[in-house]
C-alpha positions as CSV (number, residue, x, y, z in Angstrom):
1,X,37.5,-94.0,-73.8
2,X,40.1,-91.9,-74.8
3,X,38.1,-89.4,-75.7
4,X,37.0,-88.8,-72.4
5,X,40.6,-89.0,-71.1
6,X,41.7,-86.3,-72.9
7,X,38.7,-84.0,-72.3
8,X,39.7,-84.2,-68.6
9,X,42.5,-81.8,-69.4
10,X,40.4,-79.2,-71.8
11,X,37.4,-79.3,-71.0
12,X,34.4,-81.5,-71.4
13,X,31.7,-79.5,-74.0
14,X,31.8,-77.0,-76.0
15,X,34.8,-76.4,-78.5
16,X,36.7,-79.4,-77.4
17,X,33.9,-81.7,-78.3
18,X,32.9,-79.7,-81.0
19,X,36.6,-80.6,-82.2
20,X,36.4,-84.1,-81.4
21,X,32.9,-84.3,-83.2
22,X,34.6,-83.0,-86.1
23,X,37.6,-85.7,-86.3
24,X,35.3,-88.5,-85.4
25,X,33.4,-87.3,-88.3
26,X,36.5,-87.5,-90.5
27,X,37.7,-91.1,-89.9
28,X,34.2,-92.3,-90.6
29,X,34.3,-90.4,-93.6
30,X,37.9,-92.0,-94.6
31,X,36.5,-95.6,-93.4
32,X,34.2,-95.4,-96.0
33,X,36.5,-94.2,-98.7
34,X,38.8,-97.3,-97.8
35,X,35.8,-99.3,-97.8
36,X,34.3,-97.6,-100.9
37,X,30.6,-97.6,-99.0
38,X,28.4,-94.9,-97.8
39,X,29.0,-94.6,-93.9
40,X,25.1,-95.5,-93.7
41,X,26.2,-98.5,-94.9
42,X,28.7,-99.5,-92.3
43,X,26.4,-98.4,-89.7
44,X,23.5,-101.1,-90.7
45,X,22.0,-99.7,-93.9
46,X,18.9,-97.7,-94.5
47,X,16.1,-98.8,-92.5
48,X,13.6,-97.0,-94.3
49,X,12.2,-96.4,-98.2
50,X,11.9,-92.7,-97.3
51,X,12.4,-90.0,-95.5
52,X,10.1,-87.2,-94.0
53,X,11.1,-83.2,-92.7
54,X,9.9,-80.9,-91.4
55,X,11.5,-77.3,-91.3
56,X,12.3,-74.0,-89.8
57,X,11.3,-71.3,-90.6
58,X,8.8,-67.7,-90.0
59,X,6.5,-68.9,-92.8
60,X,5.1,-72.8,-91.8
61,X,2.5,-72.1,-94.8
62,X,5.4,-72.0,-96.9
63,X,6.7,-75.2,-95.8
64,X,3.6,-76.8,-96.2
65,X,3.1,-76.2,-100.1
66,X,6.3,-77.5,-100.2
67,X,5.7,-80.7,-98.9
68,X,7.0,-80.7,-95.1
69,X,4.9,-82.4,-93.0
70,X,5.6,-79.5,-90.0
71,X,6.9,-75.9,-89.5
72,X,9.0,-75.1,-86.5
73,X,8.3,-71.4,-85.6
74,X,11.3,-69.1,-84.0
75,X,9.6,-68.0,-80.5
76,X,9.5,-63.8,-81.3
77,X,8.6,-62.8,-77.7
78,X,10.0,-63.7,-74.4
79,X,9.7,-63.1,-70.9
80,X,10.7,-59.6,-70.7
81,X,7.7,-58.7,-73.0
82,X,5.4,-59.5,-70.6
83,X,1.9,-60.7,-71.1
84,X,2.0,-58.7,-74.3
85,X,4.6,-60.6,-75.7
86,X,3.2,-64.0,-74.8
87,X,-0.3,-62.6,-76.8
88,X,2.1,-61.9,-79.6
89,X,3.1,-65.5,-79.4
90,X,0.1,-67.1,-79.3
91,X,-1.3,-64.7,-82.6
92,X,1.3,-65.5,-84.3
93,X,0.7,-69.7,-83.6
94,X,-2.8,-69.5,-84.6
95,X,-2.6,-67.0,-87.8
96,X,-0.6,-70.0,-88.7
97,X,-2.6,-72.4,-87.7
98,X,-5.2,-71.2,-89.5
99,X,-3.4,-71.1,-93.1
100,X,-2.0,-74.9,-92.4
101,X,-5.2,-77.0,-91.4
102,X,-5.4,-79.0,-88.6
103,X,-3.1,-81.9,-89.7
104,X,0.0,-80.2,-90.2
105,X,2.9,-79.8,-87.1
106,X,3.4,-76.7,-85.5
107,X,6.2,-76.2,-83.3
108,X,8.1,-73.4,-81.4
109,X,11.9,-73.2,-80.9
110,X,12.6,-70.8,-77.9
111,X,16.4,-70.8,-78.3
112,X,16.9,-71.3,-74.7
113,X,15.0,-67.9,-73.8
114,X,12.8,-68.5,-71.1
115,X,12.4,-68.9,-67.6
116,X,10.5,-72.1,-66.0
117,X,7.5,-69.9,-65.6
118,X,7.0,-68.3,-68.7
119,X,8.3,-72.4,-70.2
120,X,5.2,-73.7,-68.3
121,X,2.8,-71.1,-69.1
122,X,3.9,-71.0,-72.8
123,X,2.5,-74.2,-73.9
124,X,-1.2,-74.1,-72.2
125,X,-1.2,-71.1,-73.5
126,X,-1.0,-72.8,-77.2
127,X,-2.2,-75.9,-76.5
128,X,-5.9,-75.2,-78.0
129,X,-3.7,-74.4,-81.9
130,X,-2.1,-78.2,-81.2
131,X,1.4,-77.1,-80.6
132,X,3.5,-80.2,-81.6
133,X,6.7,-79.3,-78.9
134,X,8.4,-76.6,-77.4
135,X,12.1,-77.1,-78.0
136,X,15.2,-75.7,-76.3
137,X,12.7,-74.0,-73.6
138,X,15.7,-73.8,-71.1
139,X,19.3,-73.4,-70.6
140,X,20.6,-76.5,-71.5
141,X,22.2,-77.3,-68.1
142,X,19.1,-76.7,-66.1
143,X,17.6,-80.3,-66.0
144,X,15.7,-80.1,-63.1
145,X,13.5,-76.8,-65.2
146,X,13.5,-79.6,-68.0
147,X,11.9,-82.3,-65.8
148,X,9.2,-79.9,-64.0
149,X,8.6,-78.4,-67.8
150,X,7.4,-81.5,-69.1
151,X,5.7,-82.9,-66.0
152,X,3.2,-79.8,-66.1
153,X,3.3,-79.3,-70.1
154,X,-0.4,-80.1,-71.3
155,X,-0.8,-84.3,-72.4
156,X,0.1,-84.6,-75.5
157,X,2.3,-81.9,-76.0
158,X,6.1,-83.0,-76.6
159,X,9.6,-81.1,-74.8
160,X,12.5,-81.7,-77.1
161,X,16.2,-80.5,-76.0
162,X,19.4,-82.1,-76.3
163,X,21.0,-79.9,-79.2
164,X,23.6,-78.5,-77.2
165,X,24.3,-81.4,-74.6
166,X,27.4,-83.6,-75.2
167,X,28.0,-86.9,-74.8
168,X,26.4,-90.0,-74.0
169,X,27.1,-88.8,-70.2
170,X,25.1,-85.7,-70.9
171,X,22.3,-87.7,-72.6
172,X,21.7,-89.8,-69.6
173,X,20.9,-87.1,-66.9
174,X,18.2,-86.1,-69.7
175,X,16.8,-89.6,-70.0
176,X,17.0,-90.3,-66.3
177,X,15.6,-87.3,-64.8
178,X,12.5,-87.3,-67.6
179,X,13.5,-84.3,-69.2
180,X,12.2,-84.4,-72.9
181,X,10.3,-86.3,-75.0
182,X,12.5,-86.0,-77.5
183,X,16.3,-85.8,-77.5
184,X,18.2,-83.7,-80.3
185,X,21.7,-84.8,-80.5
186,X,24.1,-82.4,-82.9
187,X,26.7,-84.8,-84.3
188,X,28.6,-81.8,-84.9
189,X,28.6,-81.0,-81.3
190,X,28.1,-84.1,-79.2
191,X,30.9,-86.2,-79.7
192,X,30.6,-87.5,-83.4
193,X,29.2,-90.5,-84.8
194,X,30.9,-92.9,-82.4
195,X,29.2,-91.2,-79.6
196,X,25.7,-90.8,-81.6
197,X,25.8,-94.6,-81.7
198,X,25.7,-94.6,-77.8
199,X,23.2,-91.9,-77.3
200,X,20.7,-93.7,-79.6
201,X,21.1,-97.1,-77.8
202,X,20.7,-94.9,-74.7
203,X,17.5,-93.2,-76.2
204,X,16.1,-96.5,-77.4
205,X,16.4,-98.3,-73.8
206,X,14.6,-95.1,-72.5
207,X,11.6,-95.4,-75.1
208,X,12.6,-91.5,-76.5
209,X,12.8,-90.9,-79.6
């Protein structure tokens, strides 16, 4: 709660969270070292035997031989390029598809490029090279795009955002409205651990992942 007292004053995202983040991050990190246990530890434990990734990158082939189970794909061409550029896209998606196999995720990260059009059109356009998600489609703030996005994205075809929201306040407009399928909190950036701990009770009570 005194976190959010003091934003009040200096703001309530950006580098004033990104500094909070950053010493909430810190007294975990001490907490363990008093403790003398991993923080995963003091948060419950590992839940799993093993962990998958995927990655990021131009060259999802790559990734593949490497043993990712997905390649997320930097979106070259945007809205300014026209139909052209949206061809482009889609070349580029199923050249890779191609070299992967059909098992393998394929995702794009449009780095909060587009407009709502060209966010709608996008994934229809990929959805016969099974396009896993389109991520970070939209500004971040504009979750009323976010909500139409995924209400006329093809079935089966996941929105992901959340990167550059803060705080369990921020999570909840996303979760409420139906914005994503997928939320992608930055510990770094949305309030630190403490806060994670609420977002992912918030996500969990929504059924996002």
């Amino acid at each position: 709660d005194q976190m959010f007292r003091s934003t009040v004053y200096y703001g309530r995202k950006g580098i004033v969270l990104n500094a909070i983040s950053g010493v909430d991050l810190a007294l975990w990190d001490l907490l363990g070292k008093i403790r003398k246990e991993p923080v995963y530890h003091i948060l419950g434990g590992a839940v799993r035997d093993e962990l998958v990734f995927y990655a990021t990158s131009d060259r999802p082939d790559l990734a593949r031989e490497m043993g990712f189970i997905g390649g997320k794909m930097p979106l070259h061409h945007g809205p300014a390029e026209g139909e052209a550029g949206m061809r482009q896209n889609i070349e580029e998606l199923a050249t890779m598809r191609q070299r992967v196999g059909e098992d393998f995720w394929l995702m794009f990260d449009c780095w909060m490029s587009l407009d709502l059009d060209y966010a709608v059109r996008l994934p229809h356009a990929a959805d016969e090279y099974r396009l896993k998600w389109i991520e970070e489609a939209l500004l971040p703030d504009d979750y009323w795009g976010y909500a139409e996005l995924r209400n006329r994205a093809p079935a089966g075809m996941l929105v992901t955002t959340g990167e550059h929201e803060s705080t369990r306040h921020g999570f909840r407009l996303l979760l409420e409205m139906g914005c994503c399928d997928i939320i992608q909190p930055d510990v770094g950036w949305c309030g630190g651990i403490t806060e994670l701990l609420k977002i992912s009770a918030l996500a969990d009570a929504h059924g996002a992942m």
